[in-house]
C-alpha positions as CSV (number, residue, x, y, z in Angstrom):
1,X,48.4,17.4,-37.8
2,X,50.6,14.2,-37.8
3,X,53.6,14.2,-35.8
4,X,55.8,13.9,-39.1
5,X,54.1,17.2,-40.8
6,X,54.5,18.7,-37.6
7,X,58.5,18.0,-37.0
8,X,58.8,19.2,-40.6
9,X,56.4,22.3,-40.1
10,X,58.5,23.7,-36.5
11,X,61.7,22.9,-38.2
12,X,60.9,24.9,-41.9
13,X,59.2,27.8,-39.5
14,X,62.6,27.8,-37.3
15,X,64.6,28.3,-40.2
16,X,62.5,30.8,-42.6
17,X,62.1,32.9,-38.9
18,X,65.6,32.9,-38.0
19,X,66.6,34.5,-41.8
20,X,63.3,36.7,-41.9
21,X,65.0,39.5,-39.6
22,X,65.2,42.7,-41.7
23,X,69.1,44.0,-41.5
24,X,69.3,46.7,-39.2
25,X,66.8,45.1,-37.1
26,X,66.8,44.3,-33.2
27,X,66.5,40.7,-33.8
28,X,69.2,41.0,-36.8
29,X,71.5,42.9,-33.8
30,X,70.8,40.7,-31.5
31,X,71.7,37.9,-33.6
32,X,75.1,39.3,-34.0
33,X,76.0,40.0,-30.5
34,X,74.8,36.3,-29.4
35,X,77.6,35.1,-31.9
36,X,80.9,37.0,-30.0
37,X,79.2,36.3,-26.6
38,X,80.1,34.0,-24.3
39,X,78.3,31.1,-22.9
40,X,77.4,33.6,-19.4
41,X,74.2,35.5,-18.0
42,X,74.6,38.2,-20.3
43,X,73.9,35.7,-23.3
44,X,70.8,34.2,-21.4
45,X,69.2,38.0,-21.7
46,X,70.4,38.0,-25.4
47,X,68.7,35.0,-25.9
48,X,65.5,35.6,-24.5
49,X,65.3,39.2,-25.9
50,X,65.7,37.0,-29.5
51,X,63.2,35.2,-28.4
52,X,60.7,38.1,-27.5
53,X,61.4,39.2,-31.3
54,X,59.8,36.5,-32.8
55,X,56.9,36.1,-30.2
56,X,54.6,37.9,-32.8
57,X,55.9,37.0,-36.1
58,X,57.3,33.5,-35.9
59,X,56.7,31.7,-32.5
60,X,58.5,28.4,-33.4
61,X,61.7,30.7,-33.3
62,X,60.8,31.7,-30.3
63,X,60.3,28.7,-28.5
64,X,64.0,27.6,-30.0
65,X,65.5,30.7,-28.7
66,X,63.7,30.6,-25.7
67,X,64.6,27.0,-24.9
68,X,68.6,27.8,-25.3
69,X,67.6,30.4,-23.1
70,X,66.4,28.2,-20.5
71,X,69.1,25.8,-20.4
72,X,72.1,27.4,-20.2
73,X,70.0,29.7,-17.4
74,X,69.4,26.6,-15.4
75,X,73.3,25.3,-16.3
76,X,74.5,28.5,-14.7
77,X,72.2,28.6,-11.7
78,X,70.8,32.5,-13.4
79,X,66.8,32.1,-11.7
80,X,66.0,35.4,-13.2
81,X,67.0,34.7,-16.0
82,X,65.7,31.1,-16.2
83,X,61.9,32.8,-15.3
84,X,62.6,35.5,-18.3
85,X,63.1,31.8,-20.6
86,X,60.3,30.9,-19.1
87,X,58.3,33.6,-19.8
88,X,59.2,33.7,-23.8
89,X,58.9,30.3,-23.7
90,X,55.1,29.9,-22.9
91,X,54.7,32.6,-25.1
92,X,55.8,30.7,-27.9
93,X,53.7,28.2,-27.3
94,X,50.6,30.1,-26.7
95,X,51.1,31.6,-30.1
96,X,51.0,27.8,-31.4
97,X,48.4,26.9,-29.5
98,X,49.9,24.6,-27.1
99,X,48.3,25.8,-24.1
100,X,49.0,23.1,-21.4
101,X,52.9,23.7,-21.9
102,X,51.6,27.4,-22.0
103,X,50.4,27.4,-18.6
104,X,53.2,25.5,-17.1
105,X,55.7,27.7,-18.2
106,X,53.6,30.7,-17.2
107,X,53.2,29.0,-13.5
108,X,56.8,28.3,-13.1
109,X,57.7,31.7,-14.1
110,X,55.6,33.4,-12.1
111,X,56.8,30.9,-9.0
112,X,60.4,31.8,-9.6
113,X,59.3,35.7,-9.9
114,X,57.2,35.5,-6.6
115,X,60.3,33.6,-4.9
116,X,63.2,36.2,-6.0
117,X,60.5,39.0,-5.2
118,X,61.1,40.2,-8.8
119,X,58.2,42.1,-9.6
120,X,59.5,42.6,-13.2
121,X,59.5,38.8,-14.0
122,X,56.5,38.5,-11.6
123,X,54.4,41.2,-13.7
124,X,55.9,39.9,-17.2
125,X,54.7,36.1,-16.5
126,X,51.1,37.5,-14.7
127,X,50.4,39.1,-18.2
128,X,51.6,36.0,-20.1
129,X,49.1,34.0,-18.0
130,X,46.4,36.7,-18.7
131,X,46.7,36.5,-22.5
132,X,46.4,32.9,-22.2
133,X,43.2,32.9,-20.4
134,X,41.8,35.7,-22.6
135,X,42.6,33.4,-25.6
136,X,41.0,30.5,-23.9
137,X,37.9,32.7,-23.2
138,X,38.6,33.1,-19.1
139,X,37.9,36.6,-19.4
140,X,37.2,37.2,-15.5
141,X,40.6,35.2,-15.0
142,X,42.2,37.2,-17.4
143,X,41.6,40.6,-15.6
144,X,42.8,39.3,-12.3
145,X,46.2,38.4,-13.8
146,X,46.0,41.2,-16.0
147,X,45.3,43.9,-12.9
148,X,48.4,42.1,-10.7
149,X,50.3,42.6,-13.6
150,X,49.5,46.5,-14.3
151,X,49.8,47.1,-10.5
152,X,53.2,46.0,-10.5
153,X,54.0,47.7,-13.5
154,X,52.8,51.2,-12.1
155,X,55.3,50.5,-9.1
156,X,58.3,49.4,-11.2
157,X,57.7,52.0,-13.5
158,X,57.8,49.4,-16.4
159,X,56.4,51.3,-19.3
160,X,57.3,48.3,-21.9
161,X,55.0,46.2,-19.8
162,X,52.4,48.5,-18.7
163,X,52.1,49.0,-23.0
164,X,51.0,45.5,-23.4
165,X,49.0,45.0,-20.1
166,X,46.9,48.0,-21.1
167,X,45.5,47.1,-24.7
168,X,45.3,43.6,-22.8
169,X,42.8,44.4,-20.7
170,X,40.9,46.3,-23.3
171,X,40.7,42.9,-25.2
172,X,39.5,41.4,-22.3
173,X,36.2,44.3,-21.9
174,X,35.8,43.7,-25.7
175,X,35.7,40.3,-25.0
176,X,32.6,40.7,-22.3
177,X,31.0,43.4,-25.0
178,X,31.8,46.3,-22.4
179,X,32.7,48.6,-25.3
180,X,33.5,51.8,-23.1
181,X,35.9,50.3,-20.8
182,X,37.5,48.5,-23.9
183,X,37.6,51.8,-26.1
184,X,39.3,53.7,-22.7
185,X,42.1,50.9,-22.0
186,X,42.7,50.5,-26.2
187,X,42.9,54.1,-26.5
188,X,45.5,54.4,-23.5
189,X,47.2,51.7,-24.6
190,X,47.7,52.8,-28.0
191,X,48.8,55.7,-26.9
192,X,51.7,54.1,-24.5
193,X,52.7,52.1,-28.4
194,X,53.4,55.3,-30.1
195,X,54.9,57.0,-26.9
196,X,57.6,53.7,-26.7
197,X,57.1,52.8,-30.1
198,X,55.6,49.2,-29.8
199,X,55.3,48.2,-33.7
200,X,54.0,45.1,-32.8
201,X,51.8,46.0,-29.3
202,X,50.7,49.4,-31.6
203,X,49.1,46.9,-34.6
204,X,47.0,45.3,-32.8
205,X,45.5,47.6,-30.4
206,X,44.6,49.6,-33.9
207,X,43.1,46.4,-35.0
208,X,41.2,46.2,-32.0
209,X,40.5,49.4,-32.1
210,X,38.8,49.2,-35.0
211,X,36.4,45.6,-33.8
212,X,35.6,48.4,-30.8
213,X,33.7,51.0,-33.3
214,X,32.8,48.1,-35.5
215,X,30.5,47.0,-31.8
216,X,29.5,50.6,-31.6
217,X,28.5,51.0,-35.5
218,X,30.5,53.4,-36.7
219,X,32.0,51.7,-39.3
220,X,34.3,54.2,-41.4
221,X,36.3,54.7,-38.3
222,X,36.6,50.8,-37.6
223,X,37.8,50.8,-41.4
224,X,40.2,52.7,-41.1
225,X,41.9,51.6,-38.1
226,X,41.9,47.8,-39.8
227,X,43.4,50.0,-43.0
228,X,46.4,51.1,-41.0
229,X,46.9,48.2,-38.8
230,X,47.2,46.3,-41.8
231,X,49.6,48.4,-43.7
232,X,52.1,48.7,-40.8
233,X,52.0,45.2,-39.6
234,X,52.5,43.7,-43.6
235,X,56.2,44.6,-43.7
236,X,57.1,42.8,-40.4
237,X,54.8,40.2,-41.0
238,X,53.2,40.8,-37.3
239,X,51.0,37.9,-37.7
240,X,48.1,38.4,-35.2
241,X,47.8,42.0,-36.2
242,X,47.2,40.8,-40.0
243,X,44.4,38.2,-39.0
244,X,42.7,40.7,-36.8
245,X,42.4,43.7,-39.5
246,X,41.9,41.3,-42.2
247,X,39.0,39.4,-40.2
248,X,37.4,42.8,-39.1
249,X,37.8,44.3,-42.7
250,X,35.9,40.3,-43.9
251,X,32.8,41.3,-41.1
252,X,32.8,44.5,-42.3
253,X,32.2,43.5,-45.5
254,X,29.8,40.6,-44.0
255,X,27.4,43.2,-42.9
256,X,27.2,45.5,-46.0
257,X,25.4,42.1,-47.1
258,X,25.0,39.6,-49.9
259,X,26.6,41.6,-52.5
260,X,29.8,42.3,-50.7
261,X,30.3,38.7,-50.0
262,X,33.0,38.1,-52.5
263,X,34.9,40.9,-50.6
264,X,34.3,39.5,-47.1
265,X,35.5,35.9,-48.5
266,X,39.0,38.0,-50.0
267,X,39.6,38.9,-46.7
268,X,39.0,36.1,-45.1
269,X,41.8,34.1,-47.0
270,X,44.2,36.7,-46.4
271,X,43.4,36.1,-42.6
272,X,43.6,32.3,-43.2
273,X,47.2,32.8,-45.0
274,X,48.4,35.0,-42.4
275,X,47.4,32.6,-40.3
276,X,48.6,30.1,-41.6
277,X,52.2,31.9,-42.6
278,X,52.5,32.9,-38.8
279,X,51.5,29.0,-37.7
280,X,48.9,31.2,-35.2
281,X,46.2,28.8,-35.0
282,X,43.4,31.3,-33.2
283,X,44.1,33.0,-36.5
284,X,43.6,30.0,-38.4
285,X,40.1,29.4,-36.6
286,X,38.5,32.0,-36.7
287,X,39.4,32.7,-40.2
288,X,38.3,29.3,-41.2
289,X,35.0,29.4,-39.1
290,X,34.3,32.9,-41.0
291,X,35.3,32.0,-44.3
292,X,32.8,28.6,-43.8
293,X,29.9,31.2,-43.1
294,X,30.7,33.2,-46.0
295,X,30.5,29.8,-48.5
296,X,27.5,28.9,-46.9
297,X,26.0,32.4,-47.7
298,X,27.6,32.2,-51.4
299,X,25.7,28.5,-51.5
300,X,29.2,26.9,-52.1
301,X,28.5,23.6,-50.4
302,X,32.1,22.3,-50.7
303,X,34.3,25.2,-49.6
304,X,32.4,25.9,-46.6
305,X,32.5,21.6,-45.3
306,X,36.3,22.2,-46.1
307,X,36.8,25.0,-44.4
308,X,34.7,23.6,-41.4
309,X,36.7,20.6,-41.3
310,X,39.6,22.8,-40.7
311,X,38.2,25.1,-38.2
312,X,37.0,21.7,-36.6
313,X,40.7,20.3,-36.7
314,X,42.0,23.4,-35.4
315,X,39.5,23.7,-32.9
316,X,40.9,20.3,-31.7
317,X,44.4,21.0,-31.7
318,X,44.0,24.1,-29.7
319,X,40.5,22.7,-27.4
320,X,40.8,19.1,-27.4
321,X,39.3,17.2,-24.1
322,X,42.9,16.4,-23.3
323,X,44.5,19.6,-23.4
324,X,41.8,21.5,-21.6
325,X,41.7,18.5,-19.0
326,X,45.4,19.2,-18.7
327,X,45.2,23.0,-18.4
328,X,42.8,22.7,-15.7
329,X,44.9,20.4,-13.8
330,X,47.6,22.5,-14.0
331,X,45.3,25.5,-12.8
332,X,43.7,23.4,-10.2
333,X,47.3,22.7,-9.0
334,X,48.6,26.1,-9.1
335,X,45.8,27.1,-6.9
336,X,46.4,24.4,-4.3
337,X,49.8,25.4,-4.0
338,X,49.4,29.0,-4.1
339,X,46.5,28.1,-1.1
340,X,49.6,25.9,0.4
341,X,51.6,28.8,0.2
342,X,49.4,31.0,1.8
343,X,48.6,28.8,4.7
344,X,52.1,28.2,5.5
345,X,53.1,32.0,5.3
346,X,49.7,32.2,8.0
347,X,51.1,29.8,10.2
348,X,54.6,31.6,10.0
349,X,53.4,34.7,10.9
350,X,51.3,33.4,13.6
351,X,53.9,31.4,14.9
352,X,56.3,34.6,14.8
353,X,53.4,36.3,16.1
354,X,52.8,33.8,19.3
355,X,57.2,34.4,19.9
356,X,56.9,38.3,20.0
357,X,54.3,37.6,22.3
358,X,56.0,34.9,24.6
359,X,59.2,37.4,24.6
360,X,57.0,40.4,25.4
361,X,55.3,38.9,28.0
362,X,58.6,37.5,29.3
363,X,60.4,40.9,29.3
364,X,57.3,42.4,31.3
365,X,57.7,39.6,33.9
366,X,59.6,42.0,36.1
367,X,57.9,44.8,35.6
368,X,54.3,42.9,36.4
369,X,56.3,41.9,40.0
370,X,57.6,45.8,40.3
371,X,54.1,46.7,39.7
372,X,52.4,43.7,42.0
373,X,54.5,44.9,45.0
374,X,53.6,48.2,44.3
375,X,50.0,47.5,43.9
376,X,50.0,45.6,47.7
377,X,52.0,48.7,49.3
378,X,49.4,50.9,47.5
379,X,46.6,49.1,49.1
380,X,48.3,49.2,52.5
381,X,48.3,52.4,52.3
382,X,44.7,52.8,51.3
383,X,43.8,50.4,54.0
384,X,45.7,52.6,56.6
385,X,44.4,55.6,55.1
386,X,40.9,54.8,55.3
387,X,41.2,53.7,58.9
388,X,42.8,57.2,60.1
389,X,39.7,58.3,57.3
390,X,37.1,56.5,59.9
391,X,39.0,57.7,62.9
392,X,38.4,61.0,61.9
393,X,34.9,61.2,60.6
394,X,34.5,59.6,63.8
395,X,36.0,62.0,66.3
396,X,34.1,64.6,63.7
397,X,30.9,63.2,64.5
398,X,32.0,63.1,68.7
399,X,33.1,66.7,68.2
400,X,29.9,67.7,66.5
401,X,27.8,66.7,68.8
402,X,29.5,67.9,71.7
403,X,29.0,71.1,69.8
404,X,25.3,70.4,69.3
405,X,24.9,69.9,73.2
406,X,26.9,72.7,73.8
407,X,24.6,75.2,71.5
408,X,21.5,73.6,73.6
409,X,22.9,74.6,76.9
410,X,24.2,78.3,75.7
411,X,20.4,78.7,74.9
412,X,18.9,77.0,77.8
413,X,21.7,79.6,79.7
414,X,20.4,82.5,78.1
415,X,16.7,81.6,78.3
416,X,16.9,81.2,82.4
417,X,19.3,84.6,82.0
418,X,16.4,86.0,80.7
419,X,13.8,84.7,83.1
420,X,15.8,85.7,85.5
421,X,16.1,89.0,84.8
422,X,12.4,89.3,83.8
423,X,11.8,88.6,87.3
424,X,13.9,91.2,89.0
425,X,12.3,93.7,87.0
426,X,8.4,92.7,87.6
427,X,9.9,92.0,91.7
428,X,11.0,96.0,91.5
429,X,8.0,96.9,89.4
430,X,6.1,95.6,92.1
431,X,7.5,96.9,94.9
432,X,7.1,100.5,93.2
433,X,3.8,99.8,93.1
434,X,2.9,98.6,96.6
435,X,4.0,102.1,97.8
436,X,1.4,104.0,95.9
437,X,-1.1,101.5,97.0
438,X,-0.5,101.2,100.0
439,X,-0.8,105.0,100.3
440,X,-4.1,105.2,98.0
441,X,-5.3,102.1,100.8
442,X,-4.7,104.3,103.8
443,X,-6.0,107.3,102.0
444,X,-9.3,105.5,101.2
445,X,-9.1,104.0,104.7
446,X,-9.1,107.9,105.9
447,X,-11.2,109.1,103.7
448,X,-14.1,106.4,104.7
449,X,-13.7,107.2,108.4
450,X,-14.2,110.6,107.7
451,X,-17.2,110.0,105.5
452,X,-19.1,108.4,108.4
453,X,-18.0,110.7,110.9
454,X,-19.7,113.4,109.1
455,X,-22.8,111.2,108.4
């Protein structure tokens, strides 16, 4: 789009959004509080809540909103609220598919969130810069920031947040054709839409509920969820919601084949006017690139090359060479500063780390002398007590054999006692014996004599 077309395009969508508030609305309240309130904090919230109005329905109005936002934020020196700006800001230019300014915002926000240690602003900017890689196709990307973000949702107990991060990450599964997990986080999410009453977070989960059971083939069901998405979102003029429901009623239709092709190309052009009415250009693509498929089926040569010259323009808007080169600069630099950042918090904790440990070891300094002197008295002592230790074992072994010699000469003693005494009695046996004999002698010496006297 030339710049002129462009100027006049933000400037006509600026003004039909800021008059498009219903009466009795919250953007129509908030409105009428930002025109008693004075130039302080309290109207940077106003303004940046007015600027999350229009996020869905008319992002030009947010990005004015959100700009105002932002400078009388950084005017006042307000960071949180200057990351909230920030925030809405990318947001709106997301939605018009300015993705390099999209990510920069997103960065800075998320910088300022991480600095404060606001894990509201730091959650709210880590979903922003989910979405934005989920609309770029960085689906594994998406679910990191997208995880952060519900994590710190759970601990601030941010049910307005947690709402959106859910059905985000089911967009993300449907997005990798993991049907299950996207059916389980749409489901949830829905549910957490109803529960807060999230008109605009509540449409298009339902419309993306209805492109989950569309995957799985059970096609009444995805029907009616387009059906109802549709018919809720129409009055507010919630323009992602419309695309979606109107592009999944067009496949619908697609699939029930050639005869239903009139009804898929209906569809189609609501999506592209929705599209189109919103300035959404992801709704603008894709209705483009289906409608061009349907002319192609319906061998209309000329409406499908002019809507592929559209879905090619848009395609360059929103992909160009330059703009991706860009948002992966910006990524590239947001990861050398977030590894900068994380090597200089190492370095601070190890040089913290390496003081505790200098003032430990110099408040042990007395203690290690208390317990060196100790140690040398301990092994003084040791030394002396293994010398009386050797003194004794040695007059042990002395006394022991003294003991030993003494036990040999008690027996020696007893066995000569008993030699002794073994020779008194064989000396007295003997000397009662001689007498007998002696006698026996004479008697045989008596008898013999008288023997030969008689021969």
């Amino acid at each position: 789009m030339r710049p002129f077309y462009l100027l006049l395009a933000v400037l006509l969508g600026v003004a039909s959004a800021c008059g498009a508030a219903l009466p009795g609305s919250p953007a129509d309240s908030l409105r009428q509080r930002l025109a008693t309130q004075a130039a302080d904090s309290t109207r940077v919230v106003l303004l940046s809540k007015l600027a999350g109005e229009y996020v869905q329905t008319a992002p030009l109005a947010t990005i004015q909103y959100s700009k105002q936002a932002l400078q009388l934020a950084q005017q006042l020196k307000f960071e949180p609220g200057e990351g909230h700006a920030l925030v809405w800001l990318g947001a709106g230019f997301r939605e018009t598919g300015n993705y390099p300014a999209a990510l920069e915002m997103g960065l800075q926000a998320l910088r300022i969130g991480e600095n404060l240690d606001d894990p509201k602003l730091t959650g709210r900017a880590l979903n922003a810069l989910g979405y934005l890689n989920y609309e770029q196709g960085n689906s594994r990307q998406a679910l990191t920031y997208f995880f952060r973000a519900k994590a710190l949702a759970n601990k601030t107990h941010s049910l307005l947040l947690l709402t959106r991060v859910t059905g985000n990450i089911g967009a993300v599964y449907l997005q990798l054709n993991r049907l299950d997990s996207a059916l389980y986080y749409f489901r949830r999410g829905f549910a957490l839409d109803v529960s807060q009453q999230d008109l605009s977070s509540e449409v298009g989960d339902e419309a993306m509920l209805g492109n989950v059971y569309a995957g799985m083939g059970q096609l009444a069901q995805a029907r009616r969820h387009y059906r109802r998405s549709a018919r809720r979102a129409r009055p507010q003029h919630i323009t992602y919601a419309l695309c979606w429901s109107y592009l999944g009623q067009a496949q619908l239709f697609l699939r029930a084949g050639p005869a239903a092709t009139d009804s898929a190309a209906y569809f189609g052009r609501r999506a592209l006017a929705a599209g189109q009415q919103g300035h959404y250009p992801k709704g603008i693509l894709d209705a483009s690139q289906l409608l061009a498929g349907v002319e192609v089926a319906r061998h209309d040569t000329a409406a499908a090359f002019r809507y592929i010259t559209m879905a090619n323009a848009t395609r360059d808007s929103l992909f160009s060479r330059t703009k991706m080169a860009q948002v992966q600069a910006l990524a590239v630099s947001e990861q050398l500063r977030r590894q900068e950042a994380a090597d200089q918090r190492a370095q601070g904790i190890a040089e913290r780390r390496q003081l505790w440990l200098l003032a430990a070891l110099a408040s042990t300094v007395p203690a290690l002398l208390l317990l060196s002197r100790n140690n040398r008295l301990k092994q003084r002592a040791n030394r002396l007590l293994n010398s009386q230790n050797s003194q004794i074992a040695s007059q042990r072994d002395t006394l022991r054999s003294t003991l030993n010699q003494l036990e040999a000469t008690q027996i020696q003693l007893v066995q000569a006692e008993k030699m002794a005494f073994l020779g008194e009695l064989t000396a007295g046996i003997a000397h009662e014996l001689q007498n007998p004999l002696n006698f026996m002698k004479n008697f045989a010496e008596v008898s013999t004599d008288l023997v030969e006297g008689m021969n």
